[in-house]
C-alpha positions as CSV (number, residue, x, y, z in Angstrom):
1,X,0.0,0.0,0.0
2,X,1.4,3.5,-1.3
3,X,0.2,7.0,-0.1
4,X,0.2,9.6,-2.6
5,X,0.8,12.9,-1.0
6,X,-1.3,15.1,-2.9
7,X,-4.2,17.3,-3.4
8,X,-7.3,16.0,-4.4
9,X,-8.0,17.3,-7.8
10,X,-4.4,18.3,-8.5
11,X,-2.8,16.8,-11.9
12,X,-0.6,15.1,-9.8
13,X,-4.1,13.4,-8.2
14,X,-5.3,12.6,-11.6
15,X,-1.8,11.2,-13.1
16,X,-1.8,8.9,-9.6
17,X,-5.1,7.4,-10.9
18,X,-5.2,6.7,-14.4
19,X,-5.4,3.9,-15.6
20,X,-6.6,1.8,-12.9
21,X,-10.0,1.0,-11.2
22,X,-11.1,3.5,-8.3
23,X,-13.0,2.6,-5.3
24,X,-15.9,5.0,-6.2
25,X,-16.6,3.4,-9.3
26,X,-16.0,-0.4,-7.7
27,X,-19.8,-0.8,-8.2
28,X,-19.3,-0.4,-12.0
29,X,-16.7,-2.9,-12.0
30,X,-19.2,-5.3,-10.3
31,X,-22.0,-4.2,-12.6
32,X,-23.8,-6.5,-14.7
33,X,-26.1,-6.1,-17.7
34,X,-29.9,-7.0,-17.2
35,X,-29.7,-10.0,-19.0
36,X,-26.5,-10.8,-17.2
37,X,-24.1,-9.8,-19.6
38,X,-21.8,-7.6,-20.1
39,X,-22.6,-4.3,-18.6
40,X,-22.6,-1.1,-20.6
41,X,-21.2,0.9,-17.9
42,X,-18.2,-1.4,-17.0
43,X,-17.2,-1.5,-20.9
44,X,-17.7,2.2,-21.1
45,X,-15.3,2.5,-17.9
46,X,-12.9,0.1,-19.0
47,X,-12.3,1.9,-22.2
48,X,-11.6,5.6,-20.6
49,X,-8.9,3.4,-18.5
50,X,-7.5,2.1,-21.7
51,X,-7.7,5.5,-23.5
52,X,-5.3,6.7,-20.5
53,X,-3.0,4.1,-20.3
54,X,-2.8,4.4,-24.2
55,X,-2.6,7.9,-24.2
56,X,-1.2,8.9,-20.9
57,X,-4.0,11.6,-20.6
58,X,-7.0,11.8,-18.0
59,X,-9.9,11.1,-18.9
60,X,-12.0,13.6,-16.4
61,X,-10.2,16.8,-15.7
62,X,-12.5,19.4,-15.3
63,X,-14.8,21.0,-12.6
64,X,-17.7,22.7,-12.9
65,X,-20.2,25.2,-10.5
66,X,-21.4,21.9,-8.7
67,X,-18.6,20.2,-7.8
68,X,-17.0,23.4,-6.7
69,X,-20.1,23.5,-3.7
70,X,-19.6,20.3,-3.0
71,X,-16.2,20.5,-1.9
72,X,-17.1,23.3,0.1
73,X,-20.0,21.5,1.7
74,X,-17.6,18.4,2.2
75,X,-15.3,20.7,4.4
76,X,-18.2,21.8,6.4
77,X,-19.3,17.7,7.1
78,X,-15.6,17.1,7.4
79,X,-15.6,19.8,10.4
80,X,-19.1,19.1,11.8
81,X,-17.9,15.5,12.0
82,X,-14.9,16.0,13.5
83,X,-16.7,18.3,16.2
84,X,-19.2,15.4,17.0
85,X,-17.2,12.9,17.1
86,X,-14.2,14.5,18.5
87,X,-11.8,12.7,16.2
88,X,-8.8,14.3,13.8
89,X,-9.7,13.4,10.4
90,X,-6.4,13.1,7.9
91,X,-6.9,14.4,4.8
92,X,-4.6,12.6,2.2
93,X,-4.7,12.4,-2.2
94,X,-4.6,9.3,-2.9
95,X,-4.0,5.1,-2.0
96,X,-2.7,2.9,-4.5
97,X,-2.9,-1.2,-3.6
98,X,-1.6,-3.1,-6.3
99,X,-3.9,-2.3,-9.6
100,X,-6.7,-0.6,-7.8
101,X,-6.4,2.9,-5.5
102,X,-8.7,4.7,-3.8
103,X,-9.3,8.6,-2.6
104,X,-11.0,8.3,0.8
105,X,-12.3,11.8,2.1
106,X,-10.0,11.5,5.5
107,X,-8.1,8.4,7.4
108,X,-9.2,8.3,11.1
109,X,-6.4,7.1,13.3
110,X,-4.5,3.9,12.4
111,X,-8.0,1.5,12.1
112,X,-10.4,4.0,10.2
113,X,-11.7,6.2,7.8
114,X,-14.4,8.5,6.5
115,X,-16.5,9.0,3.3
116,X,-18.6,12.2,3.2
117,X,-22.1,12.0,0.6
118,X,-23.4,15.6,0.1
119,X,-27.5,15.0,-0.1
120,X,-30.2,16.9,-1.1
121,X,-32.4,18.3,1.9
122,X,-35.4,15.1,0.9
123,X,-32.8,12.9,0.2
124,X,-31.1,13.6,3.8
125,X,-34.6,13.8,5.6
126,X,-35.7,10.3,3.5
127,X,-31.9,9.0,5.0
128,X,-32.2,10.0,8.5
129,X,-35.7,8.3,9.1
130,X,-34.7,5.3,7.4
131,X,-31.3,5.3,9.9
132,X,-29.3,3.0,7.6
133,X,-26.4,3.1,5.5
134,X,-27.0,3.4,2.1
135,X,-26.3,0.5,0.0
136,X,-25.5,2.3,-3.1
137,X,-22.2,3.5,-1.4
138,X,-21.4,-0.1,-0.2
139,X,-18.6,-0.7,-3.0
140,X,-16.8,2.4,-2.4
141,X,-16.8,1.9,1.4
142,X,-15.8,-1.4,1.4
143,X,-13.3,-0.7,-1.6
144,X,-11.7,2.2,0.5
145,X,-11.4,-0.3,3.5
146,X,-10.0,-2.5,1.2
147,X,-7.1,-0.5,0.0
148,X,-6.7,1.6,2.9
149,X,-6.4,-2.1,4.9
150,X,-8.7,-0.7,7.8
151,X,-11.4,-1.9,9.6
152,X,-13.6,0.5,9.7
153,X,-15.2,3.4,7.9
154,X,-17.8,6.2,8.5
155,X,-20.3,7.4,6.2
156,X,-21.5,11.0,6.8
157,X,-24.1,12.5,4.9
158,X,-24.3,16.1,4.7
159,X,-26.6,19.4,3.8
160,X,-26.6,22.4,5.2
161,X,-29.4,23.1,8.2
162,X,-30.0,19.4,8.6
163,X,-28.6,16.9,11.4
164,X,-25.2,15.2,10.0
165,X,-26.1,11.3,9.1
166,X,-23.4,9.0,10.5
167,X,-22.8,5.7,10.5
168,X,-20.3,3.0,11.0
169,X,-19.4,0.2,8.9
170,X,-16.8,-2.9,9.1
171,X,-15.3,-4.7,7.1
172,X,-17.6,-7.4,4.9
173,X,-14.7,-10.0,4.3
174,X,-17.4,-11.7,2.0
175,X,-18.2,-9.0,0.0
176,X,-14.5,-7.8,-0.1
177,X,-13.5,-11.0,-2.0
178,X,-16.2,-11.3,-4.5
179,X,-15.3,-7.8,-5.4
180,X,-11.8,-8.3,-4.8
181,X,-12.2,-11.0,-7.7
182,X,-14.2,-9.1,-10.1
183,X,-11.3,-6.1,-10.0
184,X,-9.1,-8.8,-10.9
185,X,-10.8,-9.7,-13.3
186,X,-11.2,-6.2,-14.8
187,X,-7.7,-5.6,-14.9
188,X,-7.1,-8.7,-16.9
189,X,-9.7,-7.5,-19.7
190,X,-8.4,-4.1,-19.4
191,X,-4.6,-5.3,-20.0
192,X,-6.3,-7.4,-23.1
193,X,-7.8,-4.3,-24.6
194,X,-4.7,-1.8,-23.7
195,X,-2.6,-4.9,-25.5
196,X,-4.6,-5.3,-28.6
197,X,-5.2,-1.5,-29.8
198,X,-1.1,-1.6,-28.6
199,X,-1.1,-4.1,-31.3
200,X,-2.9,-2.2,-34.1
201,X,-0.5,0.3,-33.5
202,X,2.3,-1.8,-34.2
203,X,0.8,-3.9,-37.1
204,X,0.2,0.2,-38.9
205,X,3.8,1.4,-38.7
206,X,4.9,-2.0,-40.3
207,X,2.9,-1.5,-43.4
């Protein structure tokens, strides 16, 4: 396990990331199409990997209005958190384990970690009644704990004038190898597909 010492964001953040699977998109990785296929998604995820291994260039490097907020409203979770819980998050850039890395929002001591979710107001009030961790974050959560090698992370939702969801959540050894598997797996295709336009290449400047 390698931490990247780096800003989130940064060119030196994106250049630590290409070309391999992320932890916030592990649930494409695992995604399946509805006949149980091949899942549009994945292929379309795979390729943008391949298009920046192939052409060393990132394929997302642009922020906009919204994601500017949302950083802002991350630092304001990231502080409300730490004021509840009376813990010292660490920011960092990135985690790179073998072919796979993650960008968790803050490590928490040696055993933890934290993922902020910015919701909108209905989402958070839906979120809070319900009491439970969302599901459609389990990937990345377990991903991060994954890479990270911790045992634990917390999920805090976030929106302004509304109570701070948290929750805690281990580590599903289960879960962690079935997706641990299908990341392998996706690296495998991806080094087929990086090697075969690789190939093209080759087979054009001989003729």
């Amino acid at each position: 396990m390698q931490i990247i010492d780096c800003e989130q964001g940064s060119p030196e953040w994106f250049k630590a990331r290409a070309g391999i699977p992320t932890a916030s998109e592990f649930h494409t990785v695992m995604a399946k199409g509805k006949s149980g296929g091949d899942s549009l998604t994945r292929k379309t995820y795979m390729m943008k990997l391949a298009g920046e291994i192939l052409t060393g260039e990132p394929m997302e490097s642009f922020s906009n209005a919204h994601m500017e907020r949302g950083k802002v409203m991350e630092d304001e979770a990231r502080d409300l958190y730490s004021f509840m819980t009376d813990a010292d998050p660490q920011r960092i850039g990135f985690i790179v384990n073998g072919p796979k890395g993650a960008s968790p929002d803050s490590l928490i001591g040696t055993d933890g970690g934290l993922e902020i979710k910015t919701k909108l107001p209905h989402l958070m009030i839906e979120l809070l009644l319900k009491d439970e961790a969302p599901p459609e974050h389990k990937a990345q959560v377990q991903g991060c704990m994954c890479i990270a090698e911790r045992e634990w992370w917390d999920i805090a939702c976030y929106w302004p004038k509304l109570p701070l969801f948290k929750k805690r959540l281990y580590r599903d050894e289960v879960y962690i190898k079935t997706m641990s598997d299908a990341v392998d797996q996706f690296n495998t295709e991806l080094a087929q597909t990086v090697e075969r336009i690789r190939g093209l290449g080759t087979l054009k400047v001989a003729a």
